[in-house]
C-alpha positions as CSV (number, residue, x, y, z in Angstrom):
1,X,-54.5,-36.4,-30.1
2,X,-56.8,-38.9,-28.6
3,X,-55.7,-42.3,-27.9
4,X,-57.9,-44.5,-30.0
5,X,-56.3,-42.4,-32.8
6,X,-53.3,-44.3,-32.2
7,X,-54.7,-47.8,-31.0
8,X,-56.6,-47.4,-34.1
9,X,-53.8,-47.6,-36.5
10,X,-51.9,-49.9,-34.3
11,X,-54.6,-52.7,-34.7
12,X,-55.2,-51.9,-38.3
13,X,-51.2,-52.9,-38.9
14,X,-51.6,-55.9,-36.3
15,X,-55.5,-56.7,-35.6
16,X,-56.0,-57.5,-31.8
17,X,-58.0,-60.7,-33.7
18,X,-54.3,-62.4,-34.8
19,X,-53.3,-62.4,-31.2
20,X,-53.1,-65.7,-29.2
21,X,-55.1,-67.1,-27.1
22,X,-53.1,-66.9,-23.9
23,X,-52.0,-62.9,-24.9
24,X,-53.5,-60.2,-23.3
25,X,-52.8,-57.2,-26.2
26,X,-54.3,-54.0,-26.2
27,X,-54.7,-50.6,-24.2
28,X,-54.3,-51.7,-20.6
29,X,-54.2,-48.9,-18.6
30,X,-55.7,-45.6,-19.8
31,X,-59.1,-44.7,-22.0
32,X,-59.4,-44.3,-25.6
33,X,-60.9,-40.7,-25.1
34,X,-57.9,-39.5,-23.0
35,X,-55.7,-36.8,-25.1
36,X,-51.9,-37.5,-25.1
37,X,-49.2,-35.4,-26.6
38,X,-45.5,-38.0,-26.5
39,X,-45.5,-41.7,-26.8
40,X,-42.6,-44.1,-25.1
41,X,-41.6,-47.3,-27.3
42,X,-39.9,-49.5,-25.1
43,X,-39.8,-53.4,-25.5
44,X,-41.1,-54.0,-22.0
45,X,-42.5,-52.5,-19.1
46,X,-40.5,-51.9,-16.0
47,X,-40.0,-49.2,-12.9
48,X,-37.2,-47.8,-14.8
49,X,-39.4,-47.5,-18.1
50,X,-42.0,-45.4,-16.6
51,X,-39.6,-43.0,-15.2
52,X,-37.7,-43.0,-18.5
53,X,-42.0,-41.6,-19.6
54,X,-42.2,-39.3,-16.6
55,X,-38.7,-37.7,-16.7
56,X,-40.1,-37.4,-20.5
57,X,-42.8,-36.3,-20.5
58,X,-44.5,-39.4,-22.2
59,X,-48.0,-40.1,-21.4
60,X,-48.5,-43.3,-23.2
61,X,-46.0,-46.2,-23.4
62,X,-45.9,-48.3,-26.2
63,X,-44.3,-51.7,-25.4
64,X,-44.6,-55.3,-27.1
65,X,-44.7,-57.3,-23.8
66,X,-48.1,-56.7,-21.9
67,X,-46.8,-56.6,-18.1
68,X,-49.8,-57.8,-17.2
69,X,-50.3,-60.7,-18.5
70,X,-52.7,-62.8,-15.8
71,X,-55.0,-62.2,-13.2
72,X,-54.6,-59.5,-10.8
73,X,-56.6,-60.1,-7.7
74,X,-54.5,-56.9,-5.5
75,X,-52.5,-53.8,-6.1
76,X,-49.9,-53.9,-3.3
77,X,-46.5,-52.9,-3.5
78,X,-44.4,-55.8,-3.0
79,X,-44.3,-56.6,-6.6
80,X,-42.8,-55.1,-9.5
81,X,-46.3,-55.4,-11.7
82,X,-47.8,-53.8,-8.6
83,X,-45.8,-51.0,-8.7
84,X,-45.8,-50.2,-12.3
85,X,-49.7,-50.3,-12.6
86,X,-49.3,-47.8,-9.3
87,X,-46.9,-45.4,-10.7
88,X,-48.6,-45.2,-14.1
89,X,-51.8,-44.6,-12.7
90,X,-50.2,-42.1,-10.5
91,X,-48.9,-39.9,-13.3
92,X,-51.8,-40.6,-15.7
93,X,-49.5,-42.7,-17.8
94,X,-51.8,-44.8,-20.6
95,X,-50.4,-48.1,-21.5
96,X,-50.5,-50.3,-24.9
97,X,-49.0,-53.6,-25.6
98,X,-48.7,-54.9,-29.2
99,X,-47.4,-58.4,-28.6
100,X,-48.5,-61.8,-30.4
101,X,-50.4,-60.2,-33.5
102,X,-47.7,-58.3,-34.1
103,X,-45.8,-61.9,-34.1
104,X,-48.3,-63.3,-36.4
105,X,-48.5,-60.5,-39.4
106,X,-46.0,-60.3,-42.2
107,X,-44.7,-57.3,-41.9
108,X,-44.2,-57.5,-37.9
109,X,-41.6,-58.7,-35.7
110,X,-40.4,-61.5,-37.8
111,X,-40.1,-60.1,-40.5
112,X,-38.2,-57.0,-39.1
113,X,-35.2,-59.9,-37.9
114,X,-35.1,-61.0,-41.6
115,X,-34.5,-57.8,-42.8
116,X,-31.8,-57.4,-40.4
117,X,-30.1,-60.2,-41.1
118,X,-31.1,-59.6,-44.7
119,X,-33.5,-62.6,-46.4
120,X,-35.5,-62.4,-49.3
121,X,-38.0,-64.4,-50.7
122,X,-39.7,-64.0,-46.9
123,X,-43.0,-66.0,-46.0
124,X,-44.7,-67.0,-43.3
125,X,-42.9,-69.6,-41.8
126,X,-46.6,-71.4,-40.5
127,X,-49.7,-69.6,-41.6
128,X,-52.7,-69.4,-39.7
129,X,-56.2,-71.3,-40.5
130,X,-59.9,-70.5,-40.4
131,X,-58.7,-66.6,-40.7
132,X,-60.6,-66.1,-43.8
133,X,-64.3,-66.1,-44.9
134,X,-66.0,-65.7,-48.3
135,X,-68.6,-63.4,-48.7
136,X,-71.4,-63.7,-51.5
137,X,-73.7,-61.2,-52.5
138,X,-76.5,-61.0,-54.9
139,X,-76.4,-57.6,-57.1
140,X,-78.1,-55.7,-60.0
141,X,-76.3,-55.5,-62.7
142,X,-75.8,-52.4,-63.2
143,X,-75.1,-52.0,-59.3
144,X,-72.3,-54.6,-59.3
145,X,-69.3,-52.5,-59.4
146,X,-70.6,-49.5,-57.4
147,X,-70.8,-52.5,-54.7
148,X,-67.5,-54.0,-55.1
149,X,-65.9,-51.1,-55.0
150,X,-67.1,-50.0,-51.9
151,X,-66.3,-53.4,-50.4
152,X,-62.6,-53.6,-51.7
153,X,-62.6,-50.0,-50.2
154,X,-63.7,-51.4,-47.0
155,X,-60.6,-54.6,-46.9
156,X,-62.5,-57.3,-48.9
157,X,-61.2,-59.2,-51.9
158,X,-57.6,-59.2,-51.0
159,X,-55.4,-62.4,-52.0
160,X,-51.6,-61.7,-51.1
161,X,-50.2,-58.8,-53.5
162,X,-53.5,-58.6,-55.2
163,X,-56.4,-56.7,-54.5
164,X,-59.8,-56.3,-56.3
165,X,-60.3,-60.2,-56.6
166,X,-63.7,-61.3,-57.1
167,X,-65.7,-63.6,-58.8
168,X,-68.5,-62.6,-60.4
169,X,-71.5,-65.3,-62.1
170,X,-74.6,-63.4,-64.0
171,X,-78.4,-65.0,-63.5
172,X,-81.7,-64.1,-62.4
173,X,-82.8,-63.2,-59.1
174,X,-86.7,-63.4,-58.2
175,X,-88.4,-61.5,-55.3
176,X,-91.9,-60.5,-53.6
177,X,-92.1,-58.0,-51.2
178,X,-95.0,-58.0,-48.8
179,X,-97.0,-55.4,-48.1
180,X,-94.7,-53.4,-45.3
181,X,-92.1,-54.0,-48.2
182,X,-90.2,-50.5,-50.1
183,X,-89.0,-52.3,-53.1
184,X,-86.2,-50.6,-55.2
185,X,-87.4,-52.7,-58.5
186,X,-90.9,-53.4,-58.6
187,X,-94.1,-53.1,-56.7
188,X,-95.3,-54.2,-53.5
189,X,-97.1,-57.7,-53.8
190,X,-95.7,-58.6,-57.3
191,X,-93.4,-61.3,-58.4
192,X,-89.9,-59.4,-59.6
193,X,-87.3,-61.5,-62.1
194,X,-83.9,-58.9,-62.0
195,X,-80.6,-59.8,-63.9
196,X,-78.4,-60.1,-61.1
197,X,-74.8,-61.0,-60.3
198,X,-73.4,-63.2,-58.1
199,X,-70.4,-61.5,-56.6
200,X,-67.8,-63.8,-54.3
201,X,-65.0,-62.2,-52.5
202,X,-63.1,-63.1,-50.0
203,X,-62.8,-61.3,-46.5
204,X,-60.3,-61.5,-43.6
205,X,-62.6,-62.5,-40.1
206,X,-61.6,-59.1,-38.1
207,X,-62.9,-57.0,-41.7
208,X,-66.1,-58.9,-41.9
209,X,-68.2,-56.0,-40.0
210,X,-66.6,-53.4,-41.9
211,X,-67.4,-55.1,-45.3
212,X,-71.1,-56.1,-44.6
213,X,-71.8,-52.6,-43.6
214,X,-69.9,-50.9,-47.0
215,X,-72.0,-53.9,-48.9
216,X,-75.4,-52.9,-47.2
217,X,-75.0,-49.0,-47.6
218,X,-74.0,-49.0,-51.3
219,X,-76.6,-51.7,-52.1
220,X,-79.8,-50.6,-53.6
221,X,-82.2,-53.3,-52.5
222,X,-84.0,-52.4,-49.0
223,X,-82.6,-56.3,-48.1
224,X,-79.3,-57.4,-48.8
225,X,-79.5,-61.1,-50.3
226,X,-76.2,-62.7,-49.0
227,X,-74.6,-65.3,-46.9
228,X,-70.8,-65.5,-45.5
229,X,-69.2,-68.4,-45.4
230,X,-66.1,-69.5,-43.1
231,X,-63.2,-71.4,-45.0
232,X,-60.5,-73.7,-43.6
233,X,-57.8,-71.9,-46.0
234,X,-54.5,-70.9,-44.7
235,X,-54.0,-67.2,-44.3
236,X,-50.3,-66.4,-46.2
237,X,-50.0,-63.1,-43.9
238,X,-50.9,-64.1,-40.7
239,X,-49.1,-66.7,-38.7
240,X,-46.2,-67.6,-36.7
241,X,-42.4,-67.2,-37.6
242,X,-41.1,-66.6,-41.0
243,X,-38.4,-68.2,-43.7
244,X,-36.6,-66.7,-46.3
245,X,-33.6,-67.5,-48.1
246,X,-29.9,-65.5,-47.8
247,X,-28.8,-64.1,-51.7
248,X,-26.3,-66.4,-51.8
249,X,-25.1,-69.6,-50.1
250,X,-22.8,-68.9,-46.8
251,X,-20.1,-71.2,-44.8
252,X,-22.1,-71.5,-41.6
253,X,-19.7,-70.5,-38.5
254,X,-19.0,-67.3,-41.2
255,X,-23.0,-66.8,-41.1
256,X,-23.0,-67.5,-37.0
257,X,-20.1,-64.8,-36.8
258,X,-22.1,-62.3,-38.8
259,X,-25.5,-63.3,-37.2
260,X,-23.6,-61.8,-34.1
261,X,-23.0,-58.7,-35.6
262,X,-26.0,-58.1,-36.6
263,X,-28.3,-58.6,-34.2
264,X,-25.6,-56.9,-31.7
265,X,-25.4,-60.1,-29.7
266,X,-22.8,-61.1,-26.9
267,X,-23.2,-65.0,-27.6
268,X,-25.6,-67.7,-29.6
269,X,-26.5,-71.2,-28.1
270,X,-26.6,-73.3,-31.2
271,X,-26.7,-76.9,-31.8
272,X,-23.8,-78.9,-33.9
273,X,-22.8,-77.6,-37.3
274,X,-25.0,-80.3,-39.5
275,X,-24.5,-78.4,-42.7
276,X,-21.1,-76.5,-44.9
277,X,-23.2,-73.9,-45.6
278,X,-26.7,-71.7,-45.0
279,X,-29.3,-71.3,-47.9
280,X,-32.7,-71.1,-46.3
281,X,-33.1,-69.5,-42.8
282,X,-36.0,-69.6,-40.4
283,X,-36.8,-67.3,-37.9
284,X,-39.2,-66.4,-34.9
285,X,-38.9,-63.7,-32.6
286,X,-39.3,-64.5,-28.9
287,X,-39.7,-68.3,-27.6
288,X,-40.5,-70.4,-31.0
289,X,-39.6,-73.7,-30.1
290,X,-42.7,-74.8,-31.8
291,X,-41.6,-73.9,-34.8
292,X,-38.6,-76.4,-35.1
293,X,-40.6,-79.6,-36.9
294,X,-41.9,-76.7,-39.3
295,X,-38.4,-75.2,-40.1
296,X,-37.1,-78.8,-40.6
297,X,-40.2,-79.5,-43.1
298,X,-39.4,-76.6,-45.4
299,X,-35.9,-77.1,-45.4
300,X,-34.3,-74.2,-43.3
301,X,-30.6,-75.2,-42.7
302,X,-30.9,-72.7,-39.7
303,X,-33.4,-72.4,-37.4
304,X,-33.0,-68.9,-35.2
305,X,-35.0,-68.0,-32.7
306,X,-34.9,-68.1,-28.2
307,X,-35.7,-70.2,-25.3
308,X,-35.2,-73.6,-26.2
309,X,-35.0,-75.9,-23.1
310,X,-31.8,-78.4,-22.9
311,X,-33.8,-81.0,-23.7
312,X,-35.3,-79.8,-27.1
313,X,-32.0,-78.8,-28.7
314,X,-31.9,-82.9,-29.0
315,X,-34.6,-82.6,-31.4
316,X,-32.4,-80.7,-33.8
317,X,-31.8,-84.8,-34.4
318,X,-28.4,-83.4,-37.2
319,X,-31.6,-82.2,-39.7
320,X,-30.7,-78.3,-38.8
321,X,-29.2,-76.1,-36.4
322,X,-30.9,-74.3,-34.0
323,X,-29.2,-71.0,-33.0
324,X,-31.1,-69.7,-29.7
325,X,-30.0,-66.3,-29.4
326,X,-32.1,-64.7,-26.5
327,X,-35.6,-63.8,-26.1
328,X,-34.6,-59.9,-25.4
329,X,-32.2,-59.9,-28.4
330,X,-34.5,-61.4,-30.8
331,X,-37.1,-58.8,-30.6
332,X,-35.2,-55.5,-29.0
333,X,-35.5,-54.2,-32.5
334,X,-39.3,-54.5,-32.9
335,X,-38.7,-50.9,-30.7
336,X,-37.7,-49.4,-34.2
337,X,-39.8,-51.4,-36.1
338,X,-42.6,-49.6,-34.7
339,X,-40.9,-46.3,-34.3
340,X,-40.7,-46.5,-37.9
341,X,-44.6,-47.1,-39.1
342,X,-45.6,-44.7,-36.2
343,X,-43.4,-41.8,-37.5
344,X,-44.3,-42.2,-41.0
345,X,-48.1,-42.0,-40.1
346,X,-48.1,-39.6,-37.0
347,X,-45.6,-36.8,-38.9
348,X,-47.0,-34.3,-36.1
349,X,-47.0,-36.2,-33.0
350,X,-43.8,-37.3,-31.1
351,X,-42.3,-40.7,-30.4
352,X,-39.7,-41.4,-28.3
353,X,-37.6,-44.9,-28.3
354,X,-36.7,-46.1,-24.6
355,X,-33.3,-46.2,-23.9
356,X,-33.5,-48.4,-21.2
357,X,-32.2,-51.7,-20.9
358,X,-34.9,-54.2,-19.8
359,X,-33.4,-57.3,-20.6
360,X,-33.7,-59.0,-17.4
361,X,-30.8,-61.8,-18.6
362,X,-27.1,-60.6,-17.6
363,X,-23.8,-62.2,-19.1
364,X,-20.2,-62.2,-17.7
């Protein structure tokens, strides 16, 4: 298949939109039009991850981490980054990194470590802002739901597990067309009064194109009366980290010894024991430091995540325990996490899951 056929499910499960501002997601090396037969999923990209793809037979890596990640000004070869982008252009290797937005949705990296270390009740640990917009639309009656359904069809009216939601106000809408006008009701040059509805839904930012352009074709009128406007309102499924409670109370160093276990690590950093036992966990794949004064303000007894500095495990200050477990180990199993949407969507294409180790951190 061609690559945008897989880009284009990848950033319909984790929009390139939700990504932050410093990331640099996307298809970095390669062209949507180029055909490709075995994809690679490896956390990061290294030297030994593209021979792992050539020796494979892989022509398109799919990797969380975008290797490049700022300016390159020259392709030498004294640098790893140098050499990868040499040696993947050399063998025609196409490259695609799915990094902070698949941080920020609900069903991506974070919420792949709750499952592991199995939560329930998960939610985003701190939703995102300004994410959302509401659309409003003036309609003939009898046209209302043929429009609506096109627009749900088309991602608009969705509200956490709900979909369809709209609301919907009947009055009268008045019109005049001029003389290059084409009415749908009415003549040219005369005054029309139509029993319209008012039809409010709201739209994620990265589906308004798609909506407006489902609105416009199933609309009758030759021009669409409507207006979008941009709302401050958190977003409940995009965002950073998430939180979720354990089914049942457990003694903490019992939870630490378990969290080891299941996350297949060799050793946690954690701050003092503050509390007998873990309810409510946080968690954020990757470096979340950020997250701490959140965690502590929705009560998470445990706070687990990578790369805290020496200096912020202070600001535990006894109101939870931080467990830092590693950057690689918090997010090596966003490799299956992936491997598993892909394969249930792609039955006839292959997918391969590296089996190299890229963490660059070593322990004795």
């Amino acid at each position: 298949m061609q690559i945008k056929e897989l880009t284009n499910y990848l950033e319909h499960i984790a929009p390139l939109s939700f990504q932050e501002s410093y990331d640099n997601s996307g298809l970095l090396l390669g062209e949507k039009s180029d055909e490709i037969n075995q994809a690679l999923i490896s956390l990061d990209i290294t030297e030994e991850v593209l021979d792992e793809a050539i020796a494979s037979k892989c022509d398109i890596i799919i990797a969380h981490h975008p290797f490049i990640f700022k300016g390159v000004k020259k392709i030498g070869n004294s640098h790893w980054i140098d050499r990868c982008i040499r040696k993947a252009i050399k063998h025609n290797i196409a490259i695609y990194a799915i990094h902070t937005n698949l941080d920020n949705v609900h069903t991506g990296v974070n919420k792949k470590i709750a499952d592991k270390i199995e939560l329930i009740n998960t939610k985003i640990l701190a939703p995102k802002k300004e994410m959302l917009s509401k659309l409003t639309v003036f309609v003939p009656n009898e046209h209302s739901d043929k429009v609506l359904k096109e627009m749900y069809n088309a991602g608009a009216g969705d509200i956490g597990n709900y979909d369809h939601c709209s609301f919907q106000v009947e009055g009268t809408g008045t019109f005049r067309g001029n003389e290059e006008s084409n009415p749908a009701i009415g003549k040219t040059g005369q005054e029309e009064h139509v029993a319209e509805t008012r039809c409010e839904v709201l739209v994620a930012n990265h589906k308004i194109h798609s909506v407006l352009l489902a609105m416009t074709h199933a609309h009758p009128y030759e021009e669409v009366a409507h207006y979008i406007t941009p709302l401050s309102n958190i977003n409940q499924e995009v965002g950073s980290g998430m939180i979720g409670d354990l089914p049942k109370p457990v003694e903490s160093r019992a939870f630490l010894n378990d969290l080891k276990d299941k996350m297949n690590l060799n050793v946690i950093r954690h701050t003092k024991i503050t509390s007998d036992k873990i309810t409510k966990v946080a968690v954020c794949g990757g470096s979340g430091s950020f997250l701490l004064n959140a965690s502590i303000a929705k009560g998470a007894d445990i706070f687990i995540t990578a790369d805290f500095k020496y200096h912020d495990f202070f600001e535990a200050n006894d109101q939870i325990i931080i467990a830092d477990i590693g950057h690689y180990e918090s997010e090596v199993f966003t490799k299956e996490l992936l491997l598993d949407t892909l394969t249930k969507n792609f039955t006839k294409f292959a997918f391969r899951l590296s089996q190299v180790d890229t963490n660059p951190i070593k322990y004795l």
